[in-house]
C-alpha positions in Angstrom: -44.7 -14.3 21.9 -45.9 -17.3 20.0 -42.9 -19.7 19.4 -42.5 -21.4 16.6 -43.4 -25.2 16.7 -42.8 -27.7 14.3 -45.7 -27.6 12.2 -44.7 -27.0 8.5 -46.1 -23.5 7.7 -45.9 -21.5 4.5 -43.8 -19.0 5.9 -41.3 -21.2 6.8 -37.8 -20.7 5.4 -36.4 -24.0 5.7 -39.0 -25.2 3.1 -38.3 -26.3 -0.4 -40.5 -23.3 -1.5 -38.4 -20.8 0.4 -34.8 -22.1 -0.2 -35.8 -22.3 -4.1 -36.5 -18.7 -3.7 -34.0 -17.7 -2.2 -31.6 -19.9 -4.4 -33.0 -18.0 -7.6 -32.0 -14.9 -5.6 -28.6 -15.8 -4.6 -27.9 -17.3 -8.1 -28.4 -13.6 -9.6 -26.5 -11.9 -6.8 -23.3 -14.0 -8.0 -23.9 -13.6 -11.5 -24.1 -9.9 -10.8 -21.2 -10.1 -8.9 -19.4 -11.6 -11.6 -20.6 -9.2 -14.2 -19.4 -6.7 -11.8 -15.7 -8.4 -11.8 -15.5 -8.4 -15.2 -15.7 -4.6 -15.7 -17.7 -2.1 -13.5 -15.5 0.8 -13.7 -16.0 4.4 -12.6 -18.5 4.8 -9.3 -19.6 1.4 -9.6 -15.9 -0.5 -9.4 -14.4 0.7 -6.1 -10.8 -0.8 -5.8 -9.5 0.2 -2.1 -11.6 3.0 -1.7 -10.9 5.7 -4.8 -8.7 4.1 -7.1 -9.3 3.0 -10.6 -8.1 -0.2 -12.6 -4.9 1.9 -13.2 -2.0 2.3 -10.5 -2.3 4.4 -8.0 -0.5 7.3 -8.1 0.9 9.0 -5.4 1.7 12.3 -4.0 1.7 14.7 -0.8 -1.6 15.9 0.3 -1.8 19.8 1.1 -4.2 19.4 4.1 -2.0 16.4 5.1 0.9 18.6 5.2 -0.7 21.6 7.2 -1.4 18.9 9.9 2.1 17.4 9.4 1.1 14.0 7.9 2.6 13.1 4.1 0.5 10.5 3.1 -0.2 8.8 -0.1 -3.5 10.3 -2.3 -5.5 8.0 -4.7 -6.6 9.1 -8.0 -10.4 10.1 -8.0 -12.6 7.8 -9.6 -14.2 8.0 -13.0 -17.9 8.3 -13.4 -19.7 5.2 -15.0 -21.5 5.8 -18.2 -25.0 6.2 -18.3 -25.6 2.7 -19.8 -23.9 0.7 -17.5 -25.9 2.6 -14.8 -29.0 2.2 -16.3 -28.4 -1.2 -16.8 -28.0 -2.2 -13.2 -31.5 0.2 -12.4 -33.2 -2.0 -14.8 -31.9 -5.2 -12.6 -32.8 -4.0 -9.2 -36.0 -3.1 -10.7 -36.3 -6.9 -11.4 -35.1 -8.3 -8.4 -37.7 -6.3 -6.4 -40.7 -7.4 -8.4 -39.1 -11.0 -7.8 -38.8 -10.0 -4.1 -42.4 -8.8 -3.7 -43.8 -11.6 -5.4 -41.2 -14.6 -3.7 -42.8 -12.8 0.0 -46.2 -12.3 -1.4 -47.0 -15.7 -2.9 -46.1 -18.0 0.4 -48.9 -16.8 2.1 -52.8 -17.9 0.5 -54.5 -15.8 2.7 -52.3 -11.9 1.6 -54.6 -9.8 -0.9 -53.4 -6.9 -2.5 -56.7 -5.7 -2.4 -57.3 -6.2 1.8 -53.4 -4.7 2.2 -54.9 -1.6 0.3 -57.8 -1.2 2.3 -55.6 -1.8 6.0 -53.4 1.1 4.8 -55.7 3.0 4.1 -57.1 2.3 8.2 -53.9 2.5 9.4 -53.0 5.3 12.2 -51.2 8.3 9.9 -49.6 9.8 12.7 -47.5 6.5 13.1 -47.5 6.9 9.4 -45.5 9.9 9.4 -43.0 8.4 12.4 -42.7 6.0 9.7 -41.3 8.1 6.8 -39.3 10.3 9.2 -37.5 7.3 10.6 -36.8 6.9 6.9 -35.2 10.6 6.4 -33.0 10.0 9.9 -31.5 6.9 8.2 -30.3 9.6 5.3 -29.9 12.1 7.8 -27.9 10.1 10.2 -25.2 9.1 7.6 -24.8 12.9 6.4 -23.9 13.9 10.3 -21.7 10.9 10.3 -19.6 12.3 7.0 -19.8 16.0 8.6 -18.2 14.9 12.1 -15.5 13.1 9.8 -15.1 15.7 7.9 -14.8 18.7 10.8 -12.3 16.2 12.5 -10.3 16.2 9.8 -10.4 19.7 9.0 -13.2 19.8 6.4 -16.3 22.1 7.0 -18.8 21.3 5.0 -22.8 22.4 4.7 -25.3 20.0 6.1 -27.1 19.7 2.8 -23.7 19.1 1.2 -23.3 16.1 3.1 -27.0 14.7 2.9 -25.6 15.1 -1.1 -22.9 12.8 -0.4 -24.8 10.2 1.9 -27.8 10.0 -0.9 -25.8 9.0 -3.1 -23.4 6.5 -1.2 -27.3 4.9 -0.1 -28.7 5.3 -3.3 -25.7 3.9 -5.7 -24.9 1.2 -2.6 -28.9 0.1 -3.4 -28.7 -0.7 -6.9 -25.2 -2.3 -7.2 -24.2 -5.8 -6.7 -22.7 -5.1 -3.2 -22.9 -2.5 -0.9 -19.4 -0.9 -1.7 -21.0 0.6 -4.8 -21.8 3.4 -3.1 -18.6 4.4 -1.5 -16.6 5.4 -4.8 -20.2 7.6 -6.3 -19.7 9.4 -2.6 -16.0 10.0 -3.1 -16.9 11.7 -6.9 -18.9 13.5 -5.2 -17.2 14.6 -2.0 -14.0 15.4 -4.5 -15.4 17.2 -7.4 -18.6 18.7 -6.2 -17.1 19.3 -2.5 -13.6 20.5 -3.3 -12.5 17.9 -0.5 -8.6 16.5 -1.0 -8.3 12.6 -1.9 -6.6 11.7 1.1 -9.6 13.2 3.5 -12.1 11.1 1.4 -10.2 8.2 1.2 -9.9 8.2 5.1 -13.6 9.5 5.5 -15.2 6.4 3.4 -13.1 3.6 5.1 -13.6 5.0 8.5 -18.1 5.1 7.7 -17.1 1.8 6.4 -15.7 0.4 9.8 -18.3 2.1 11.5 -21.1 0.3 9.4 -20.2 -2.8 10.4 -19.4 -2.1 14.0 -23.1 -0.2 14.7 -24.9 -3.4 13.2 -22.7 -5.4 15.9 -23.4 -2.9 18.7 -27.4 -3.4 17.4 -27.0 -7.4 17.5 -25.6 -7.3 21.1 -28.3 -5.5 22.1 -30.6 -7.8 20.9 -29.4 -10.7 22.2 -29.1 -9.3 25.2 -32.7 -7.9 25.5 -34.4 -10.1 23.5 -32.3 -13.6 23.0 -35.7 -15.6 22.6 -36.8 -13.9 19.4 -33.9 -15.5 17.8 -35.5 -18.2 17.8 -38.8 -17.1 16.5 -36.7 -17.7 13.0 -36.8 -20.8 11.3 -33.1 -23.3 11.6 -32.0 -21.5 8.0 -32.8 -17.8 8.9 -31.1 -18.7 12.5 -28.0 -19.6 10.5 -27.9 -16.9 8.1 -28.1 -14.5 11.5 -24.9 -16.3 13.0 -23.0 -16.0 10.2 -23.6 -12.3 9.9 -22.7 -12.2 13.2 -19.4 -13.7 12.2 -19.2 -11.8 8.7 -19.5 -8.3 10.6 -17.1 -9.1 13.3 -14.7 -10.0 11.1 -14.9 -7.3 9.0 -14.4 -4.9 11.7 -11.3 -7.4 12.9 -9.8 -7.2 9.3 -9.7 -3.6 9.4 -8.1 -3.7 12.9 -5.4 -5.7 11.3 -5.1 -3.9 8.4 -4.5 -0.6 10.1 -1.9 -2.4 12.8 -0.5 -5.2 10.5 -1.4 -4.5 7.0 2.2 -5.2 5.3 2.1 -8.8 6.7 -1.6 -9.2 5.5 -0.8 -8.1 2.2 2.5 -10.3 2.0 0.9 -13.1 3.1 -2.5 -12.6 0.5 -0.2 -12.2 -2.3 1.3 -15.6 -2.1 -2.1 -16.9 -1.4 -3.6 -15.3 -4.7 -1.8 -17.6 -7.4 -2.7 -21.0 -4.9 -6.5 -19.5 -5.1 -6.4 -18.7 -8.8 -5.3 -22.2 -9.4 -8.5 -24.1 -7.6 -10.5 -21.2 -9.7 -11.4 -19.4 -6.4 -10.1 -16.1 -7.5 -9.9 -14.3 -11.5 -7.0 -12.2 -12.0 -4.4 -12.9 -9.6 -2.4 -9.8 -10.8 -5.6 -7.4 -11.0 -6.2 -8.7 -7.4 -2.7 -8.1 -5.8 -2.6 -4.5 -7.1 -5.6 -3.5 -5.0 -4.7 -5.0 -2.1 -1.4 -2.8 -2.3 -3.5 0.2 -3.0 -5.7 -0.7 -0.2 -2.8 -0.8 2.1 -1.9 2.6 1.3 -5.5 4.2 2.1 -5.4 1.7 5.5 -2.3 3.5 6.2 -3.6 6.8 5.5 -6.4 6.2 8.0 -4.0 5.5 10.8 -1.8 8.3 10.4 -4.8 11.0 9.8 -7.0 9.7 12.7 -4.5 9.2 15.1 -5.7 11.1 18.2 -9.2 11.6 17.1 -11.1 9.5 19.5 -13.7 11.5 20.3 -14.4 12.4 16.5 -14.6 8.6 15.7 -16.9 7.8 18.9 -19.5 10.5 18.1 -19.5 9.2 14.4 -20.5 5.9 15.5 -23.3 7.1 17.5 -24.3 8.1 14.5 -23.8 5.3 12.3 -25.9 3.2 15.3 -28.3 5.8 15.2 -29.0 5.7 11.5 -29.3 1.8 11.8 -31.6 2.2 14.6 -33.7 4.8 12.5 -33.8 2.3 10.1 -35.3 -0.1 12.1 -37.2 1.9 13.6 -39.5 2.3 10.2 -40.6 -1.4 10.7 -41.5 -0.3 14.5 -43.3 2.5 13.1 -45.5 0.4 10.7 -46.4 -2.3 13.1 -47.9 0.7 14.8 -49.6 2.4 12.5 -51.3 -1.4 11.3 -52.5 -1.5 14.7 -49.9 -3.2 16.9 -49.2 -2.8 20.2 -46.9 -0.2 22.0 -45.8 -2.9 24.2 -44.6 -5.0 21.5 -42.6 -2.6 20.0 -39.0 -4.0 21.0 -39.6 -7.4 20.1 -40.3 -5.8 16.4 -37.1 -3.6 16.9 -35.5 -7.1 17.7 -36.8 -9.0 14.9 -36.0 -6.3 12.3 -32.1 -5.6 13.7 -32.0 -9.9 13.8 -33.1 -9.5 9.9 -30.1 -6.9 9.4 -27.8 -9.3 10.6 -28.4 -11.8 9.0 -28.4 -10.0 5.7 -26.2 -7.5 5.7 -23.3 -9.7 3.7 -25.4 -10.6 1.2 -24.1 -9.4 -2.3 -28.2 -8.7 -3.6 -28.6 -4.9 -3.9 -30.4 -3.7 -1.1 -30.7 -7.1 0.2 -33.8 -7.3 -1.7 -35.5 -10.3 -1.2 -33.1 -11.7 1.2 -34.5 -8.9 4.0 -38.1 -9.4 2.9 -38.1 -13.2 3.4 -36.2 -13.1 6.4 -38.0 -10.4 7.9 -41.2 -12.4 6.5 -40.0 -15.4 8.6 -39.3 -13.7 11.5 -42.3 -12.1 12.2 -44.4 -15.4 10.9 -42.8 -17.0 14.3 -43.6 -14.1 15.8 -47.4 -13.9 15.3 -49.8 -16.8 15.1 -49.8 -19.6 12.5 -53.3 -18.3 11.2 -52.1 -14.3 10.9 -49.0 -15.2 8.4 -50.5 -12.9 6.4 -49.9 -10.0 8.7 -46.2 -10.7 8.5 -46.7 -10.0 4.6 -48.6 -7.2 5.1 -46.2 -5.4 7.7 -43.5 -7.2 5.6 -44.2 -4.7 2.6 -45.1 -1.7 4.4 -41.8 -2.0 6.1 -39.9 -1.9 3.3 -41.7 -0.2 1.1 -40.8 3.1 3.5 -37.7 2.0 4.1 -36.2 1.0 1.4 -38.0 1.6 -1.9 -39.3 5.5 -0.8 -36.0 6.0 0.7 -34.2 5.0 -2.4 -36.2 7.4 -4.9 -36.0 10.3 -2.2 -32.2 9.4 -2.8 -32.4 9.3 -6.3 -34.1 12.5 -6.5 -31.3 13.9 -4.5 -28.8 12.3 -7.2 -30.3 13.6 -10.4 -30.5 16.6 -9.4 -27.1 16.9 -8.0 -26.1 15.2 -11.5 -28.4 18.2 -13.4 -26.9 20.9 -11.3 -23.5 19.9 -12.1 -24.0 19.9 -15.3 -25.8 23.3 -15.7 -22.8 24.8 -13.6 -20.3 23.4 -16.3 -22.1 24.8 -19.4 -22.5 28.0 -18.3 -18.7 27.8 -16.9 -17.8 27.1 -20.4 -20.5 30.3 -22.2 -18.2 32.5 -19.9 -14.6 30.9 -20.6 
């Protein structure tokens, strides 16, 4: 491994060049976000988990009651209209052109043309590793939801649940933060699947918790293995890594709490809304309050109907690691397939789960542009000064397998889900 000295190079992410970039990126993240505040409904707006702007209304779940649990059940969410859905395509369209070119244009030496003509060398049996890496990330998440599912008393069809993880990866992609996909599951999972509220309430937050503890189980490994590639990142990429680190601990901490003191967390952010409100930290104080409460009630949902289900939640977070480490794995694959060397291949695994972390809490759908240039980085320390241009190249490969093919395969999936539904509707109404 060739460390990174203190020569200035292009790839570095401490430059002006790069933390302008990445500045223009995280300026449109928040003004996404805020757009997204201001009235995302439907699929896109998850409040909790299922419930709408409107109070949550509850009753006694049938499959709760079989199993002798009477829980609270949140209202299903409403589709978002084609506009508004549209609207956000059209922005993650531009934030990946912006992404390409913010990777593409630190390094002189990259040529489209030269990248053309090394994938077309490359080793297509690594290739295909690659792209069926790519379908295990997709595949991994759908026998996540089934094992979920099954514990709770749901059987469901393996293609039925690669339907609802292609659309929780798909709608989670082009929205301004990775819960967008949650609620477009949950639609999916209720109306399509004939699943109860209270089972897909406690089936998103529980692939929600298990998210953010595989990434953590991922980092540890790394550190463990491979501690010195940490610092084949530049100071700012090796800050944005610790506080992922932080970010997903916490997260799986809050939801610890939650489950095992939620009352007292929700009394105590209540009072702490109006103070926030005040030093404009927080819009809509009341708004706010109201979804913490319905929060609660899915947090305590997910105690009562898991309770005694160890086993079901262990073997869904193999999965969950699985699917990360599938994910990874595409970037393994393509460093391969360019040529790389087998023996290599962990510290590529390392640098790429490294990139997760540090990325994963960033509100830019996909992470686009945020995993590109930190990936960019990483690998830039990696190789020598003089190949930067190889980190670009691997760079785009990487994600354009898996993320951008992995995202149409998933929007495939979603339109024709959306087109089936609607064909069974008509001819449901020619009959009535």
């Amino acid at each position: 491994m060739k460390k990174r000295t203190n020569k200035h190079t292009a790839a570095d992410s401490g430059s002006k060049l790069y933390r302008k970039r990445l500045a223009r990126l995280s300026g449109l993240s928040h003004e996404m976000q805020d757009a997204a505040d201001g009235g995302f409904d439907g699929v896109m707006e998850p409040i909790g988990v299922l419930t709408e702007g409107e109070t949550t209304i509850l009753s006694t779940d049938e499959t709760a009651q079989e199993t002798g649990v009477s829980c609270p059940v949140a209202t299903p969410p409403k589709t978002s209209s084609p506009r508004k859905t549209v609207l956000w395509i059209v922005i993650s369209l531009a934030i990946a052109v912006l992404s390409i070119w913010a990777v593409t244009s630190q390094n002189k030496h990259f040529s489209f043309r030269f990248f053309l003509r090394r994938l077309a060398d490359s080793n297509k049996g690594w290739l295909a590793c690659a792209f069926l890496a790519m379908l295990g990330f997709i595949m991994f998440e759908a026998l996540a939801f089934r094992t979920i599912l099954r514990g709770l008393g749901y059987r469901r069809s393996l293609f039925a649940n690669y339907t609802y993880a292609a659309t929780d990866i798909y709608f989670s992609a082009i929205t301004p933060s990775a819960t967008g996909g949650q609620p477009a599951s949950a639609y999916i999972m209720m109306h399509n699947g004939g699943i109860s509220g209270s089972v897909t309430t406690v089936t998103i937050l529980i692939c929600l918790a298990l998210y953010a503890l595989s990434i953590i189980v991922l980092g540890i490994g790394c550190f463990a293995l491979r501690p010195l590639l940490y610092f084949s990142f530049s100071v700012a990429a090796r800050i944005m890594i610790v506080v992922g680190v932080v970010v997903q601990v916490g997260l799986a901490l809050l939801f610890v709490l939650f489950i095992q003191r939620g009352q007292l967390l929700c009394k105590i952010a209540c009072k702490l809304l109006p103070i926030a409100a005040k030093l404009h930290l927080v819009r809509n104080p009341e708004r706010r309050a109201e979804h913490l409460r319905a929060s609660l009630n899915n947090y305590r949902l997910c105690a009562e109907m898991t309770a005694g289900k160890r086993s079901m939640l262990l073997k869904a977070l193999l999965f969950n690691v699985l699917q990360r480490a599938s994910q990874i794995s595409v970037t393994v694959f393509a460093y391969l397939a360019m040529g790389g060397k087998v023996k290599n291949s962990l510290d590529i695994f390392a640098i790429q789960s490294y990139t997760i972390l540090g990325a994963a809490y960033v509100p830019i759908p996909g992470g686009m542009g945020v995993i590109d240039m930190m990936l960019s980085d990483g690998l830039s320390g990696y190789v020598d000064e003089s190949q930067d241009f190889v980190a670009t190249e691997l760079t785009l490969l990487s994600r354009a397998i898996s993320f951008y093919a992995c995202i149409l395969l998933c929007g495939v999936t979603v339109l024709a889900v959306y087109v089936v539904h609607k064909l069974k509707k008509r001819k449901a109404k020619q009959l009535g």
